[in-house]
N, C-alpha and C positions, 0 to 999 in steps of 0.2 A: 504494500500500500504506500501510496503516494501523496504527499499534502504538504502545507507550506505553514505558516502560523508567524504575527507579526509582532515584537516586542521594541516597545518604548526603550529607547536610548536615553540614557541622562545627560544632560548638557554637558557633564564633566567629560565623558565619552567621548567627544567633541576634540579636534585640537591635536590630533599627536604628531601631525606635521602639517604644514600649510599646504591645502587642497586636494588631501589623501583622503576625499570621506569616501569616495567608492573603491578605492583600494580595503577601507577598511570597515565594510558596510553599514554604511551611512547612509541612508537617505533622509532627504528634508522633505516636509510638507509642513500644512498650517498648523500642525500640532507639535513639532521640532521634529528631532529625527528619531530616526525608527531603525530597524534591522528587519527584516526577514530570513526564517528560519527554513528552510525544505528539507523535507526529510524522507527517509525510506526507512520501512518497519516491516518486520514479520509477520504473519498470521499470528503471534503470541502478543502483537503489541513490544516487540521490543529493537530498538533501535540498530540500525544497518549503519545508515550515512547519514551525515549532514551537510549543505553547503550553506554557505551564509552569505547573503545579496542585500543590497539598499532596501530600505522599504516600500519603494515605490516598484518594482523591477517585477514582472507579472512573474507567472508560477509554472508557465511552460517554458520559459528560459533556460530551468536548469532539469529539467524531467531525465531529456539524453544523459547529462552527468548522472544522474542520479540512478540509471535503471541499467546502466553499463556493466555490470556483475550480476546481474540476474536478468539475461535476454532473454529465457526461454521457461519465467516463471509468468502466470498471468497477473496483471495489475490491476489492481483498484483504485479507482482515483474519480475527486468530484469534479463536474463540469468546468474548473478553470483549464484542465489537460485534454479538452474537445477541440482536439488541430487536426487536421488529415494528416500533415507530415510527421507529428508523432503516432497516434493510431497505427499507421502503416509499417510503423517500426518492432508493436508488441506485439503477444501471441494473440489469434482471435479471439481468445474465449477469454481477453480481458476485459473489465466490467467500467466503462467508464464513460456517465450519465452525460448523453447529448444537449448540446445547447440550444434554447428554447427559437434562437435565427437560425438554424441551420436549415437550409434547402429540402435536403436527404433525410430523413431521421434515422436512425438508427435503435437497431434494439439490444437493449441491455439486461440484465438478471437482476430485476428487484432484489431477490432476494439474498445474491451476493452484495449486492449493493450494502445492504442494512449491515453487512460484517464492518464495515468502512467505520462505524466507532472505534473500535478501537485506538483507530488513529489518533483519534480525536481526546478519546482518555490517555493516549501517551502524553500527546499537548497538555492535558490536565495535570499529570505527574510531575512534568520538568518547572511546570510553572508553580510548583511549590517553592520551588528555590530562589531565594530572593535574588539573586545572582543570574536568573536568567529572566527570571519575569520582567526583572529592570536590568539593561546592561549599562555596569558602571565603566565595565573595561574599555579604554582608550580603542587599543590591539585586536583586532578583528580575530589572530591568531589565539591571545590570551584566551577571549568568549567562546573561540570554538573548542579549545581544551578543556575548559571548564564544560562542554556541550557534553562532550565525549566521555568525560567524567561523571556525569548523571548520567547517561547511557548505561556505563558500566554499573553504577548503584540500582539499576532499576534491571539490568539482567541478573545481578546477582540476588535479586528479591524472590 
C-alpha cells in the first residue's frame, strides 16, 4: 500500500542554508511550511520506505520511487495515484480507486479497497511522536532517520 500524509514544519526547521528548502523538504504555502511524507507499507501495516518531498509536491511524483522493490506485488492506493502512466507500470489486479474526470472508468475491488486503512493507522502511529507530527529538524536527512527509527519501533511491536 501506497499513501503520502502531510506534516507541519516548524519555522525553526527553516534556514539550514540559504534557498535549500527543496533540497531539504520544505514547502511553503499560506500556512508556513510543511513536508510531505510517502510511504510504502505491508499488508501488516508496517513500514517499507519512505521518501520525503515539499509539501506542496502531489503524490504520484514519487509512486515509481516508491514501488521499485516490489514490481510484481499488487498495490493499493487512493485516487491521488489515478495516472495511466503509473497504472500501466503495476500488476493488474492492483486496487486503485479511479478518478471521478476520468473518460474510461475503471473497475476496482471494493473490497480490497477497504484493507487500504491500514495505511492510514500506520499514519496514526508515527504521528504519536512529537518528532514527526511536528518537524523541528533543520536536515531533511536528520527527519528521515528519525522516520526510519519509528518504523523500526512499530515493526518490533
Amino acid at each position: 500500500m501506497i499513501d503520502s500524509t502531510i506534516v507541519r514544519a516548524h519555522a525553526c526547521a527553516a534556514g539550514y542554508n540559504k534557498n535549500s528548502q527543496e533540497q531539504e523538504a520544505l514547502g511553503r504555502s499560506k500556512g508556513g511550511f510543511s513536508t510531505k511524507i510517502h510511504t510504502l507499507v505491508d499488508a501488516l501495516g508496517n513500514p517499507l520506505e519512505f521518501i520525503l518531498t515539499p509539501g506542496q509536491r502531489n503524490d504520484i511524483t514519487e509512486a515509481h520511487c516508491l514501488i521499485t522493490n516490489v514490481m510484481n506485488v499488487p498495490i493499493i492506493a487512493d485516487k491521488s495515484y489515478d495516472a495511466d502512466h503509473f497504472i500501466g507500470t503495476i500488476p493488474s489486479d492492483s486496487c486503485i480507486t479511479p478518478r471521478k474526470n476520468r473518460n474510461l472508468s475503471r473497475y476496482y475491488d471494493e473490497y480490497l479497497y477497504q484493507e487500504r486503512h491500514t495505511i492510514e493507522c500506520f499514519f496514526g502511529k508515527i504521528k504519536h511522536f512529537r518528532r514527526i507530527f511536528s518537524r523541528f529538524d533543520k536536515s531533511s536527512c536528520t527527519y528521515l532517520s528519525f522516520l526510519y527509527f519509528v518504523g523500526s519501533l512499530i515493526w518490533i511491536r
